[in-house]
C-alpha positions in Angstrom: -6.1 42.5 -30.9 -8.1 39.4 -30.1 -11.0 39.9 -32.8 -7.6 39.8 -35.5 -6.0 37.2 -34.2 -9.1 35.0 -34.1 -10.1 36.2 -37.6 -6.2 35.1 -38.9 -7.0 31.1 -37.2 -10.1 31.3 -39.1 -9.0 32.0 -42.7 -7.1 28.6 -43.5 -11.1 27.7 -43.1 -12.6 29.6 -45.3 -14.5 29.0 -48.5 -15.0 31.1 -51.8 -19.1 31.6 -52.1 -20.9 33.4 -55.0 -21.3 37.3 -54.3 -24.8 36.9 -56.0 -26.3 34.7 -53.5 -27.3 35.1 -50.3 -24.0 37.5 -49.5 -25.5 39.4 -46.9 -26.3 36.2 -45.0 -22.8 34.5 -45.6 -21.3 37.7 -43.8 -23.5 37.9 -40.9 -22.7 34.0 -40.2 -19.2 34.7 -40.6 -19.5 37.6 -38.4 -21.3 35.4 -35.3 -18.6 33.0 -35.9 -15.9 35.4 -35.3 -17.9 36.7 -33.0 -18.6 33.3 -30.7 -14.5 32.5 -31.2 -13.3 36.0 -30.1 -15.8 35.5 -26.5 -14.3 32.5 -26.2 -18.1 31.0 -26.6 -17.2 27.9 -29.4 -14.1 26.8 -30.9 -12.9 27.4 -34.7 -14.1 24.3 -36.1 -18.3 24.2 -34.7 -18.2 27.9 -34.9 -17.2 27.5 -38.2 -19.5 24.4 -38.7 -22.2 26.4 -38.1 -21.8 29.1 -40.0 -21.2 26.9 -42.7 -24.5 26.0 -42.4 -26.3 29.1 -41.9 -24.3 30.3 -44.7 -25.7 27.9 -46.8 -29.1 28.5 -45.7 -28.5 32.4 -46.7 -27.8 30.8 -50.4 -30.7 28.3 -50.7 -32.6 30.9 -49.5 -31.7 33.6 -52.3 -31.5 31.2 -54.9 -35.7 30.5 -54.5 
């Protein structure tokens, strides 16, 4: 299964984040991530780059 194996190169990656903030924006920029990696549209690290960013975003965002 592609969408697995992509998801297992992907978790050395990954970062704890607060489930109070911003978690439904966290998971939907993980999901484009794994999304963009599995159609073979961006590699792990700016896929992961951006979603680090649009994760982020989701927790600034919720912390106003």
């Amino acid at each position: 299964d592609p969408y697995a194996v992509a998801l297992r190169k992907m978790l050395p990656y990954g970062r704890a984040y607060p489930n109070n903030l911003g978690l439904d924006g966290i998971m939907e920029a993980l999901g484009a991530a794994i999304q963009q990696v599995w159609h073979n549209e961006a590699e792990i690290g700016p896929a992961l780059a951006e979603a680090e960013e649009l994760a982020n975003k989701a927790i600034r965002d919720a912390a106003k």
